[in-house]
N, CA, C and O of each residue as an XYZ file, in Angstrom:
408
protein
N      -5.934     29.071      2.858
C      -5.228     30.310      2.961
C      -6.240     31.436      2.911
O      -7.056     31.487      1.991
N      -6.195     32.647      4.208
C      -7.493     33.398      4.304
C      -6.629     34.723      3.779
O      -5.550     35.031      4.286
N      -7.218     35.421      2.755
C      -6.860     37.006      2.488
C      -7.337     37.847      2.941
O      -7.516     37.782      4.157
N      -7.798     39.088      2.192
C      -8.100     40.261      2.949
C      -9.943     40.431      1.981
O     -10.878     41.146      2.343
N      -9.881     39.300      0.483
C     -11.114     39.169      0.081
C     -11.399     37.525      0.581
O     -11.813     36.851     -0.362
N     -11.296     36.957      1.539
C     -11.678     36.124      1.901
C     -10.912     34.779      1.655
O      -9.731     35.032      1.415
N     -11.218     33.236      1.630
C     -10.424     32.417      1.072
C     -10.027     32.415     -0.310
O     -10.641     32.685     -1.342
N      -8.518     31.940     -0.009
C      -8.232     31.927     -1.737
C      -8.417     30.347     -2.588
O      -7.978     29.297     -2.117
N      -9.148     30.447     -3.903
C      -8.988     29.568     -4.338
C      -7.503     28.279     -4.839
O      -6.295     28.377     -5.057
N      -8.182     27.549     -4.826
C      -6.259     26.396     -4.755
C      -5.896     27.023     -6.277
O      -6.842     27.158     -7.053
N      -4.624     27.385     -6.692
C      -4.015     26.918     -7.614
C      -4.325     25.101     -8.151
O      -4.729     24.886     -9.294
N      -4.138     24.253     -7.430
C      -4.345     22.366     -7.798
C      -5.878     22.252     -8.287
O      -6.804     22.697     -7.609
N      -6.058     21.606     -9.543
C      -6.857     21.664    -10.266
C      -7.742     20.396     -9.427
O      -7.228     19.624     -8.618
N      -9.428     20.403     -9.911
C      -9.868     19.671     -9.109
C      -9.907     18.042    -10.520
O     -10.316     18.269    -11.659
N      -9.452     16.678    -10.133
C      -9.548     16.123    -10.927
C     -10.438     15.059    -10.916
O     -11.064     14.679     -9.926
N     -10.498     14.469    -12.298
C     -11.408     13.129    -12.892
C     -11.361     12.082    -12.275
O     -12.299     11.383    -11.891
N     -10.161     11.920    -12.145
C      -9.686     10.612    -12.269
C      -8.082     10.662    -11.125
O      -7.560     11.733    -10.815
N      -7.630      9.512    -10.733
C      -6.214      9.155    -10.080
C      -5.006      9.040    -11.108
O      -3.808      9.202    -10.875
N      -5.713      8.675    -12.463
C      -4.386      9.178    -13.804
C      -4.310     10.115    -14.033
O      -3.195     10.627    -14.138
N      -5.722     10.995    -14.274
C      -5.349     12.539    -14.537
C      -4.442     13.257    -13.358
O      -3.703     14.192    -13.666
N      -4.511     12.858    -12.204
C      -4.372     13.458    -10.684
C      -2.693     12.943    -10.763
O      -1.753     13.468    -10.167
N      -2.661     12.148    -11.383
C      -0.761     11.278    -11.091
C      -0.150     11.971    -12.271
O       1.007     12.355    -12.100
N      -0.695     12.203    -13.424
C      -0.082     12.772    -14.390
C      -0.062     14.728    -14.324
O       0.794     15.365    -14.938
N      -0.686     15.113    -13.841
C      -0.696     16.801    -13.386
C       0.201     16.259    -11.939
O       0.139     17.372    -11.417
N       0.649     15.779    -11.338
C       1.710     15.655    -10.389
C       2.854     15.105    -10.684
O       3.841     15.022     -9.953
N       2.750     14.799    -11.553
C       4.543     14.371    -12.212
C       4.988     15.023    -12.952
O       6.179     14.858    -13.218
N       4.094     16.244    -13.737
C       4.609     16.952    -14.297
C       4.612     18.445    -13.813
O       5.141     19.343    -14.468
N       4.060     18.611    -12.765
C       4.742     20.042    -12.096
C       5.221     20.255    -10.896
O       4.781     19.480    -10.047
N       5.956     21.024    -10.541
C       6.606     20.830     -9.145
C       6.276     21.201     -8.259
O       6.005     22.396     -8.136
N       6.184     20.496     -7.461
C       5.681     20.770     -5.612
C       5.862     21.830     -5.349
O       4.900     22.579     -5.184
N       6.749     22.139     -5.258
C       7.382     23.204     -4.639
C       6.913     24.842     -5.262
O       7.538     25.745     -4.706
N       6.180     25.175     -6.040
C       5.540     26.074     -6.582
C       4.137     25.874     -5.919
O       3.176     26.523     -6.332
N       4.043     25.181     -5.125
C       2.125     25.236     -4.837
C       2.390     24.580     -3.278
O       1.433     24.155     -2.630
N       3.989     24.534     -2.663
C       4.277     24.269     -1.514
C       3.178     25.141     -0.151
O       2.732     24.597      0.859
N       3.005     26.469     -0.542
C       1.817     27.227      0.357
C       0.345     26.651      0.862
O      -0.358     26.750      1.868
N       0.294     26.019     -0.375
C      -1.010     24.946     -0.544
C      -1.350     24.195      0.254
O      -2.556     24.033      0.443
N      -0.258     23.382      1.093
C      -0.135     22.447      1.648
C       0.044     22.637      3.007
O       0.707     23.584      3.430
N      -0.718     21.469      4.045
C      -0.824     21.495      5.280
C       0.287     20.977      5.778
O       0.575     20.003      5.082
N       1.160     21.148      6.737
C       1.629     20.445      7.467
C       0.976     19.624      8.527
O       0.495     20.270      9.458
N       0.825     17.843      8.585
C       0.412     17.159      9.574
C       1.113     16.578     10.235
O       2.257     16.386      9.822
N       0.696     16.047     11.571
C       1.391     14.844     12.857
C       1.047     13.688     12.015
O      -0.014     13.394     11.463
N       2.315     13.037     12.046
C       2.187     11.049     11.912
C       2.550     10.545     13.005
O       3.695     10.829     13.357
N       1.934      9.869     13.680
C       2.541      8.637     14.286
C       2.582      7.461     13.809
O       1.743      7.047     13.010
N       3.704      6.678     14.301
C       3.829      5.687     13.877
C       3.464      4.342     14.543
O       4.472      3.939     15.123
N       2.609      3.627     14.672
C       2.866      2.592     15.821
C       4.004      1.438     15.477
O       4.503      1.211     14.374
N       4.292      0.721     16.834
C       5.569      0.032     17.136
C       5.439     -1.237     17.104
O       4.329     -1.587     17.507
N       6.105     -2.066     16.794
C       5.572     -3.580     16.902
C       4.382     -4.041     16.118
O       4.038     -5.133     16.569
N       3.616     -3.662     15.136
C       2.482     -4.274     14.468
C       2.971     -5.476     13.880
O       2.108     -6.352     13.955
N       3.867     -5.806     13.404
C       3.802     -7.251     13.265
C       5.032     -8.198     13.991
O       5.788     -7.710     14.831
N       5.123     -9.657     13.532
C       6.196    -10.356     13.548
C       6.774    -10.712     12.413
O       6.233    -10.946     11.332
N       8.671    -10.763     12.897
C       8.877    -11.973     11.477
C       8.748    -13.006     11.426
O       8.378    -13.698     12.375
N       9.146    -13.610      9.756
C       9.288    -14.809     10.226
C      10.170    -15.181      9.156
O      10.212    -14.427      8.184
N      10.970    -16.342      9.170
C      12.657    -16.659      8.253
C      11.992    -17.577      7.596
O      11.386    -18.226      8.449
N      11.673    -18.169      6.099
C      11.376    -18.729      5.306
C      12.789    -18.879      4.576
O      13.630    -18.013      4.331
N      12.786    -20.554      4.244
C      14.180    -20.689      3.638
C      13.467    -21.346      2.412
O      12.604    -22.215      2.532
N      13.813    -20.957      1.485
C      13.918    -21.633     -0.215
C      14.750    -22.502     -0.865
O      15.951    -22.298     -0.688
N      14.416    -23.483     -1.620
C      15.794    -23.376     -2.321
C      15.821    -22.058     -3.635
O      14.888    -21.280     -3.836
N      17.398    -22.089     -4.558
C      17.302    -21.327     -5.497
C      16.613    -20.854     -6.166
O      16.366    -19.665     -6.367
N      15.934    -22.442     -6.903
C      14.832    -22.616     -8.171
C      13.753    -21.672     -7.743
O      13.447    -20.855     -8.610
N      13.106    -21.592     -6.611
C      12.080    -22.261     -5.799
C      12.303    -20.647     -5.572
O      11.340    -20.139     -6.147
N      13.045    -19.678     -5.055
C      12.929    -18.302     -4.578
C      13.208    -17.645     -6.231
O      12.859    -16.474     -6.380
N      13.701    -18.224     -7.213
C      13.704    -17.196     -8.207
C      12.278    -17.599     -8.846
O      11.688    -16.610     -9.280
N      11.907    -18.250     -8.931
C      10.656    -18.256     -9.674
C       9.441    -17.225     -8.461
O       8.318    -16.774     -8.687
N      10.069    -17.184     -7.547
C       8.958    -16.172     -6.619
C       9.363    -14.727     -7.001
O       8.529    -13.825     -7.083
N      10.398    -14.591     -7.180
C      10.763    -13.125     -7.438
C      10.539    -12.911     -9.477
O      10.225    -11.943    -10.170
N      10.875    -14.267     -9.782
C       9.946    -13.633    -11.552
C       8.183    -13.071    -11.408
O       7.638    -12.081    -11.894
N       7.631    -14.186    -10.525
C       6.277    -13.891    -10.487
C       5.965    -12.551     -9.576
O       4.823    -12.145     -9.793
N       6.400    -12.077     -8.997
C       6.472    -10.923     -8.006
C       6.433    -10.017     -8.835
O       5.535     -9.177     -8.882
N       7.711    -10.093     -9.835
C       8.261     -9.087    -10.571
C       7.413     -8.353    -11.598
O       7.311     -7.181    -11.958
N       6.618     -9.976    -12.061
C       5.109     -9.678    -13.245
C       4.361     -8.613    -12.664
O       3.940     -7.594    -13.211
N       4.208     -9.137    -11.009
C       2.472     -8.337    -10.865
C       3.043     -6.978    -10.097
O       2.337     -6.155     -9.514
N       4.637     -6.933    -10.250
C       4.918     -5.115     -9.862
C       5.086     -5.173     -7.937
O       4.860     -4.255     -7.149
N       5.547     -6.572     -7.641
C       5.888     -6.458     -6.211
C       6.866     -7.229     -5.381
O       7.519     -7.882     -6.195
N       7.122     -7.381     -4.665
C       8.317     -7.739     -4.043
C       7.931     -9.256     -3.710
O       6.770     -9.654     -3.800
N       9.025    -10.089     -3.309
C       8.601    -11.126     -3.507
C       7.786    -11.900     -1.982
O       7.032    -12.869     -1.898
N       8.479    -10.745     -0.672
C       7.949    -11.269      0.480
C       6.398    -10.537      0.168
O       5.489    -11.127      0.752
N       6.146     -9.846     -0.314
C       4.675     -9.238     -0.324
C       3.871    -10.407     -1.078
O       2.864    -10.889     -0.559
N       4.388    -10.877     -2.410
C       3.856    -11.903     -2.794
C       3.491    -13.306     -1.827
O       2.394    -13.839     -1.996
N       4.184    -13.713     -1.099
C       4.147    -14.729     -0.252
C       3.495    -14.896      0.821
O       2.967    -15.935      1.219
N       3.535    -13.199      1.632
C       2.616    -12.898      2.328
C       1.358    -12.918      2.239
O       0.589    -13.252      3.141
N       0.939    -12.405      0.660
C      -0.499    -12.366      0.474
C      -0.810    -13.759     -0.122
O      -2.004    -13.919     -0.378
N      -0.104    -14.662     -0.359
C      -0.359    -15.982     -0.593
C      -0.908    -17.230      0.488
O      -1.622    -18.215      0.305
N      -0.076    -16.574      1.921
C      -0.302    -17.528      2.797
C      -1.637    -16.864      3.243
O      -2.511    -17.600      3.701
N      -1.884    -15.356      3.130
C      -2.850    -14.942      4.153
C      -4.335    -15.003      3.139
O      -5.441    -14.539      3.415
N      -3.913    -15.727      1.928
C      -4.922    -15.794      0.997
C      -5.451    -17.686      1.566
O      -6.588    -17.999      1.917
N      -4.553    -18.389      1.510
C      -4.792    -19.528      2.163
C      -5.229    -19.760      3.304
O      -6.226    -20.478      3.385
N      -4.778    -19.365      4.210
C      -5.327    -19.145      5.576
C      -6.990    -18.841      5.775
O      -7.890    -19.430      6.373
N      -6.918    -17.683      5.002
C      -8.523    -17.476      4.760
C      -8.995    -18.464      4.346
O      -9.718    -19.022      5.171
N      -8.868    -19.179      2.964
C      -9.513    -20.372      2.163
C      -9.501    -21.369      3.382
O     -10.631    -21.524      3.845
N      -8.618    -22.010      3.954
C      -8.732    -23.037      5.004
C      -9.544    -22.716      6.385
O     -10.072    -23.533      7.139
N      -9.498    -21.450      6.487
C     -10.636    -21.376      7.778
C     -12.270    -20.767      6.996
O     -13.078    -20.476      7.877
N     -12.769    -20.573      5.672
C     -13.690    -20.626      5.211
C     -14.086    -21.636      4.928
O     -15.264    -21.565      4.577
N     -13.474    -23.102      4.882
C     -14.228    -23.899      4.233
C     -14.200    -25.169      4.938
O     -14.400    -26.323      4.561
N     -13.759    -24.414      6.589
C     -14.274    -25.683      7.576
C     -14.293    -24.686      8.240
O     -13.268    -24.029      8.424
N     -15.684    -24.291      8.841
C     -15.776    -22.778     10.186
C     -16.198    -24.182     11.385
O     -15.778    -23.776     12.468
N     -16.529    -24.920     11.493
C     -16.893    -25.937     12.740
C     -15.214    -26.318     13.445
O     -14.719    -25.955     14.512
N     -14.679    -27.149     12.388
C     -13.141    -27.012     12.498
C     -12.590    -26.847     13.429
O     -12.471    -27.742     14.265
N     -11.968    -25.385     13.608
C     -11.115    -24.687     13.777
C     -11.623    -24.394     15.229
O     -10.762    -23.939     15.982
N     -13.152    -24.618     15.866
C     -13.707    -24.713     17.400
C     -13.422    -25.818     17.459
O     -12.451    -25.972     18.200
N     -13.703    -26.507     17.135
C     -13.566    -27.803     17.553
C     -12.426    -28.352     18.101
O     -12.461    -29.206     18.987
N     -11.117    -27.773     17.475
C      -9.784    -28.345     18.035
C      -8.991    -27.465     19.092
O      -8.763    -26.257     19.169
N      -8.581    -28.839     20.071
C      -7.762    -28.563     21.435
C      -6.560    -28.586     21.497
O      -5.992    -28.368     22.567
C-alpha cells in the first residue's frame, strides 16, 4: 500500500515461528487487516488423478479409520500414502525388475 510518505508498513507482525504465526491468526480478525491483502488468480487443473473403489470388510475399514483418526487424517489419505509408500519400497528394492518385465 503506497501513501503520500511512501510505503506503508504492514500492521501483521513479522514472525518466529508457524505456532507463533497460527496463534496471532486465530486470535485476531481478518477482516481488520483485510487492506493488507492481495487479491490472486487460482487455477485449478482438471483430471489430476484417478479413482479407485476399494472394498473392506467392517473389522478391516474400522480399524483404518481408528488409525487414521490417531495420526489426524482421513482414512483414504491413510491408504493412499500406504500403497504409494509400498510401491516405492517394491520398485527400490528390485530397480533391474521392473525393466526386465514384458
Amino acid at each position: 500500500m503506497t501513501g503520500e510518505l511512501g510505503p506503508q508498513k504492514s500492521r501483521i507482525p513479522e514472525f518466529k515461528s508457524r505456532e507463533e504465526e497460527a496463534e496471532w491468526f486465530d486470535t485476531h480478525d481478518m477482516a481488520d487487516y483485510q487492506d493488507e491483502f492481495k487479491t490472486v488468480k487460482v487455477r485449478f487443473a482438471k483430471n489430476l488423478s484417478e479413482g479407485l473403489t476399494l472394498r473392506l470388510d467392517s473389522r478391516t475399514l474400522a480399524r483404518l479409520r481408528a488409525l487414521a483418526h490417531k495420526k489426524g487424517i482421513g482414512p483414504t489419505t491413510l491408504a493412499r500414502m500406504w500403497i504409494l509408500e509400498r510401491l516405492q519400497e517394491l520398485e527400490s528394492s528390485s530397480p533391474g525388475q521392473r525393466n526386465n518385465q514384458k
